[in-house]
C-alpha positions in Angstrom: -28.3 -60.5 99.1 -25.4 -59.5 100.6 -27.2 -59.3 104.3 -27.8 -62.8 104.0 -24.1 -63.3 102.8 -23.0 -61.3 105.7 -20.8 -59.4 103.2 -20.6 -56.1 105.5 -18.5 -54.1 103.1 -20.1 -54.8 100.4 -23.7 -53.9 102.3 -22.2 -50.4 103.5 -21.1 -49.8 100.2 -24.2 -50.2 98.9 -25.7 -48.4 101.6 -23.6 -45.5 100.5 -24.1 -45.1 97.2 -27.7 -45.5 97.7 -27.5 -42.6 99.5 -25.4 -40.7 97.5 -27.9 -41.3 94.7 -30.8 -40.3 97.1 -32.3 -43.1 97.5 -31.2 -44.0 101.1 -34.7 -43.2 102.8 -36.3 -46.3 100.7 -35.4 -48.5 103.2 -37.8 -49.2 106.0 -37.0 -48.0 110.1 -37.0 -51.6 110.6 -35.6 -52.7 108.0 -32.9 -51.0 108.7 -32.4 -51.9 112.2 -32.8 -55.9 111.4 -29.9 -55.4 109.4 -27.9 -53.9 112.3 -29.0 -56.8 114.3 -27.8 -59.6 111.9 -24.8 -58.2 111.6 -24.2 -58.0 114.7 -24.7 -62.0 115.5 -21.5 -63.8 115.4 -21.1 -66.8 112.7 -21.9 -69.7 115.5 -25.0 -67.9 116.6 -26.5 -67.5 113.4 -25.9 -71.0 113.0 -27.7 -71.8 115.8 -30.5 -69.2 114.9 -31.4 -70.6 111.4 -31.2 -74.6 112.9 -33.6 -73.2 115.8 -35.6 -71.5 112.6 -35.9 -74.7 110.9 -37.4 -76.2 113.9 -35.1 -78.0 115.7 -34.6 -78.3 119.4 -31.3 -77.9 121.3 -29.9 -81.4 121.9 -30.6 -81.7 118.1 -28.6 -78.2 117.2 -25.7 -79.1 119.5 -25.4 -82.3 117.7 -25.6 -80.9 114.3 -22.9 -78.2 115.1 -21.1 -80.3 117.2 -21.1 -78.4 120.3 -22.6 -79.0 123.5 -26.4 -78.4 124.4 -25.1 -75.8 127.1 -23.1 -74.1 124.4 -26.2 -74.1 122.4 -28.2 -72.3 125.3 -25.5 -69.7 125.4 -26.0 -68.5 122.0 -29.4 -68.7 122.3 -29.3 -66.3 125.1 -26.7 -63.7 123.2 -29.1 -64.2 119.8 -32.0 -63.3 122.2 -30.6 -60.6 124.2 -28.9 -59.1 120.4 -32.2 -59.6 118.6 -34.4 -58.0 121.6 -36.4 -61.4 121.1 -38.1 -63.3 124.0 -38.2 -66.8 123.1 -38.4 -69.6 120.2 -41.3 -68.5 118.5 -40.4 -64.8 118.0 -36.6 -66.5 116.6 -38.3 -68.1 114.1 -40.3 -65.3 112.8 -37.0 -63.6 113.3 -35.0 -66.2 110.6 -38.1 -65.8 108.5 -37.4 -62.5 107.4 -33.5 -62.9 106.9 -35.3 -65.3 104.0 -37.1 -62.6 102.5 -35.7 -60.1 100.2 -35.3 -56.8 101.2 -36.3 -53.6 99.6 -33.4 -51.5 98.6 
């Protein structure tokens, strides 16, 4: 919950008392490193990641956000090079999992 509320004191927090409790190796290798990698996205890309997600193409994310289609391509280019993603399809699995719960 709080990865998909970006909340990133609350998430190390947790982190840390999971491991202070021994539970910390529960957590999945990639898991782990998809969390990194959201939290690393600024606000305005994950915007743009979760509109590209839901399926829609540029000129219709830059009108939704407001911003212009180049600005849209930008982002798209920091979310891919961030996310180690090549392309549209691979985002949208990518948004799929922020969705789904994960295992603590």
């Amino acid at each position: 919950m709080y990865l998909a509320l970006r909340a990133k004191p609350f998430l190390a927090r947790t982190q840390q008392e999971l491991a202070e409790c021994g539970l910390h190796g529960t957590q999945r290798p990639a898991e782990r490193a998809r969390e990194q990698t959201v939290l690393a996205l600024t606000s305005r890309e994950t915007e743009v990641a979760h509109l590209v997600g839901k399926g829609l193409s540029n000129p219709e994310v830059a009108a939704e956000l407001f911003i212009s289609r180049k600005a849209v391509e930008y982002h798209l280019g920091n979310i891919y090079a961030k996310c180690g993603l090549h392309g549209r399809q691979q985002l949208r699995r990518f948004v799929e999992q922020w969705r789904q719960p994960t295992a603590i």
